[in-house]
Backbone as ProteinMPNN parsed JSONL, in Angstrom:
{"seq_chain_A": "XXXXXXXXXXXXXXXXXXXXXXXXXXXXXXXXXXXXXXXXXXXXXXXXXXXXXXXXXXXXXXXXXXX", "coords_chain_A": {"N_chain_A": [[8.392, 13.231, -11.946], [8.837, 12.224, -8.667], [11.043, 12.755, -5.975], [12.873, 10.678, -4.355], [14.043, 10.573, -2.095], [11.666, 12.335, -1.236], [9.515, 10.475, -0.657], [6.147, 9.195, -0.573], [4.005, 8.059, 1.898], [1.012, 5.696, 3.131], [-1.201, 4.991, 5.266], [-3.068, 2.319, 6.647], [-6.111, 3.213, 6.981], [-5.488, 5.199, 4.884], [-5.455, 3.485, 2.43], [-8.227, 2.234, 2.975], [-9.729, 3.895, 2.792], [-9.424, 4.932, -0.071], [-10.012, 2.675, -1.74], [-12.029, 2.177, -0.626], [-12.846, -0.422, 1.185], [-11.815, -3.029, 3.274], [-10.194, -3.893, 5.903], [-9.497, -6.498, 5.642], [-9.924, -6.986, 2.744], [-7.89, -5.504, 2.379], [-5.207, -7.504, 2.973], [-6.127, -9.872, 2.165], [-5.548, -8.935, -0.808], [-3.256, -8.185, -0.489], [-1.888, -11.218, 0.213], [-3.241, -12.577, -1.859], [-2.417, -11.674, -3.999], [-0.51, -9.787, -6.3], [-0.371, -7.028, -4.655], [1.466, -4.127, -3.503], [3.599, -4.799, -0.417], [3.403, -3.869, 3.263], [5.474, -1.18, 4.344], [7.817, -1.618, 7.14], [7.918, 0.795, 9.956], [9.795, 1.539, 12.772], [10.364, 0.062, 15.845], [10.396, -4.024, 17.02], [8.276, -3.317, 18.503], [5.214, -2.101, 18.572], [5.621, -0.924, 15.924], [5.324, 0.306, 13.066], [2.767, 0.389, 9.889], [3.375, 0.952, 6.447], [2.358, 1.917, 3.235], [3.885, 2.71, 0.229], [3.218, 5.071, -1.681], [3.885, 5.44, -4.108], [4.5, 2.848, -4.84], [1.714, 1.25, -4.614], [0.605, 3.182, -6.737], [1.632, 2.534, -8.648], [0.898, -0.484, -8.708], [-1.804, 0.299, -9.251], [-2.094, 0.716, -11.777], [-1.1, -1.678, -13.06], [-2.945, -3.101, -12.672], [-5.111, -1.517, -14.313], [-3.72, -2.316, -16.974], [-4.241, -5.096, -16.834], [-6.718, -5.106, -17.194]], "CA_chain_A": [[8.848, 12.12, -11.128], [8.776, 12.303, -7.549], [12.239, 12.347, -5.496], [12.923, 9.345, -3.816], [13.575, 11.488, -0.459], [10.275, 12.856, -0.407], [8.366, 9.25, -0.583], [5.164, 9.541, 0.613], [3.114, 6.623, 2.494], [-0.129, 5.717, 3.016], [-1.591, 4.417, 6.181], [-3.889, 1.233, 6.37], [-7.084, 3.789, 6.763], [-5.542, 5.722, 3.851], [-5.973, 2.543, 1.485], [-9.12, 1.525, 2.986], [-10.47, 5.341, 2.022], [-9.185, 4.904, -1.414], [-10.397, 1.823, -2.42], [-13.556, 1.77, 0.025], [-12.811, -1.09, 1.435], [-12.185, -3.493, 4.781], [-8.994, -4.327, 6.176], [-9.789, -8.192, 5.134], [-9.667, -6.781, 1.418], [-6.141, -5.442, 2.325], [-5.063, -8.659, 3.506], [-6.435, -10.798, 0.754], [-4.517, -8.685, -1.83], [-1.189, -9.152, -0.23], [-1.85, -12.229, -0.052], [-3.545, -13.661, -3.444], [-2.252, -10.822, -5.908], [0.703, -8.541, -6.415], [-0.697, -6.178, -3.779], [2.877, -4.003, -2.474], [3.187, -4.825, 1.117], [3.562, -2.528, 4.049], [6.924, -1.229, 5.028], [7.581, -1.329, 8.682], [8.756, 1.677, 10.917], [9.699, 1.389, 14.015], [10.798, -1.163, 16.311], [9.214, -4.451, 16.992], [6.7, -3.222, 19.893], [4.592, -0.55, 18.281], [6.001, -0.579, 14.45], [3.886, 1.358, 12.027], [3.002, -0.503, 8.885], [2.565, 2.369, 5.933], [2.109, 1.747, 1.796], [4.612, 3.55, -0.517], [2.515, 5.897, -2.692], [4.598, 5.089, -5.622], [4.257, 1.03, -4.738], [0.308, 1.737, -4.645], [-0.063, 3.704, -8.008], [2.345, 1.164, -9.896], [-0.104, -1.453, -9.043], [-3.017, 0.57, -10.071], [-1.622, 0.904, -13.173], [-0.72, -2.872, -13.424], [-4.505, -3.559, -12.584], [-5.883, -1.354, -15.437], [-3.648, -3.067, -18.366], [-4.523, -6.154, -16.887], [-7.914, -5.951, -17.209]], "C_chain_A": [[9.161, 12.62, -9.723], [10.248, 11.991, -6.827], [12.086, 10.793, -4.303], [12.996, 9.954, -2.126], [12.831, 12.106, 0.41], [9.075, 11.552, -0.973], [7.463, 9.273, 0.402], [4.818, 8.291, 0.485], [1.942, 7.139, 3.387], [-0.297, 4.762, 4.124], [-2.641, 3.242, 5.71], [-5.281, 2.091, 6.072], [-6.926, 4.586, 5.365], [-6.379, 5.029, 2.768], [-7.45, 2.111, 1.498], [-10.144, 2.917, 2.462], [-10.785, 5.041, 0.407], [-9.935, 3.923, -2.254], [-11.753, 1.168, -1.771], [-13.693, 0.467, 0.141], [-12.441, -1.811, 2.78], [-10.887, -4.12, 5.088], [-8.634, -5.821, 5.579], [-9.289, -7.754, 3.692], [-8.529, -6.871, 0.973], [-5.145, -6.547, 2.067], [-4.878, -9.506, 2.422], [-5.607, -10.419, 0.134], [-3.525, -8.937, -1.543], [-1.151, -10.626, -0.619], [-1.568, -13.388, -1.254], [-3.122, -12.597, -4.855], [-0.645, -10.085, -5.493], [0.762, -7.324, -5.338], [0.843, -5.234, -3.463], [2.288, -4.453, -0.973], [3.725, -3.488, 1.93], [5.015, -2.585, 3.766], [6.806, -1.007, 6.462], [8.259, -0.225, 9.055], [8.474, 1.66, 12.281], [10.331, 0.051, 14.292], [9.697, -2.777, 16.58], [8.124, -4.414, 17.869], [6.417, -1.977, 19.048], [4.962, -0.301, 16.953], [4.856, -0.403, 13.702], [4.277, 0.346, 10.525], [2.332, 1.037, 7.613], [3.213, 1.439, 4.24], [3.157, 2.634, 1.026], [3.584, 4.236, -1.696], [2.725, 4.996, -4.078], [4.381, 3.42, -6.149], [2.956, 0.576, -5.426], [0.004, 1.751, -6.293], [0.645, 2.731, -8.762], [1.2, -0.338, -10.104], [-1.353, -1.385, -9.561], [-2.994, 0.075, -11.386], [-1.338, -0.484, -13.914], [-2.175, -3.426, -13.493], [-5.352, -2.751, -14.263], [-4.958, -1.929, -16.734], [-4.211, -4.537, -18.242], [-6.0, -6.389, -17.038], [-8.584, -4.85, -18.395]], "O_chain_A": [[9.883, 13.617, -9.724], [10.689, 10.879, -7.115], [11.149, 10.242, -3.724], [12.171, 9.774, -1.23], [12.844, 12.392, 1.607], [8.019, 11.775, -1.566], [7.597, 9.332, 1.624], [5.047, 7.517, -0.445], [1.765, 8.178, 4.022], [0.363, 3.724, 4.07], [-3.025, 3.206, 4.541], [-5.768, 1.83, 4.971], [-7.928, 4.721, 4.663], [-7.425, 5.435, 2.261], [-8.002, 1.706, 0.475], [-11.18, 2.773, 1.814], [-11.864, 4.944, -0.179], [-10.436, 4.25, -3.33], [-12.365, 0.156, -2.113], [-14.515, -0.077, -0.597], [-12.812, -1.086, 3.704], [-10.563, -5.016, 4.307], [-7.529, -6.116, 5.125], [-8.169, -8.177, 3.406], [-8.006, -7.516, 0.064], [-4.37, -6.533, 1.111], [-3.826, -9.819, 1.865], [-4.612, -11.142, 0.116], [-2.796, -9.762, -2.094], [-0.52, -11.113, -1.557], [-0.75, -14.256, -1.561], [-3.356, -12.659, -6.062], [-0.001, -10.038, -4.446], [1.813, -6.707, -5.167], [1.602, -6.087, -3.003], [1.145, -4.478, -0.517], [4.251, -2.467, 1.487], [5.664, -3.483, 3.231], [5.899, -0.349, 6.973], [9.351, -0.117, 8.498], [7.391, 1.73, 12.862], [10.71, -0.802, 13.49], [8.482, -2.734, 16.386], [7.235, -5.257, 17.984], [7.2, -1.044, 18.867], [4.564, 0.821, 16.642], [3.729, -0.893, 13.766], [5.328, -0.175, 10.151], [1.371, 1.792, 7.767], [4.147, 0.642, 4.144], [3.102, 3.716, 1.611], [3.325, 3.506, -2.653], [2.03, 4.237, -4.753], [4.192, 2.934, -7.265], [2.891, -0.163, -6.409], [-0.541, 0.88, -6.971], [-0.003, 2.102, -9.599], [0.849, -0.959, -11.108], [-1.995, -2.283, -10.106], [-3.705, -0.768, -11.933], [-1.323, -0.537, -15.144], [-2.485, -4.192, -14.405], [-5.998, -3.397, -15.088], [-5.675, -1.995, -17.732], [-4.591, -5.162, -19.232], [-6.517, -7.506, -17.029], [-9.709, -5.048, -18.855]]}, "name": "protein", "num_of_chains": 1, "seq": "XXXXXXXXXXXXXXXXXXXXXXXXXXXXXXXXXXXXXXXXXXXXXXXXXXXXXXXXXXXXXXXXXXX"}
């Protein structure tokens, strides 16, 4: 189990690596499924939007019982 202090995150290009896919894809999932969403850092001019690893693989994992 991974410490909670060393949570890693995943950039928008990370996800779109991973799952070879198009920012639109991203999008959609938030949207129409369970997708996690970003977390923001930063203020609001210039805030970074990044994936929680842990957020990520939980939903994998929710995707393969579900199907």
């Amino acid at each position: 189990m991974r410490d909670p202090a060393q949570a890693v995150y995943l950039t928008a290009a990370d996800l779109r690596e991973r799952y070879r896919c198009s920012r639109m894809w991203i999008t959609r999932r938030i949207k129409q499924s369970n997708f996690p969403r970003p977390v923001k850092f930063g203020g609001r001019v210039g805030s970074r939007r990044r994936w929680k690893l842990a957020d990520v693989e939980a939903w994998e994992a929710e995707q393969r019982r579900a199907s």
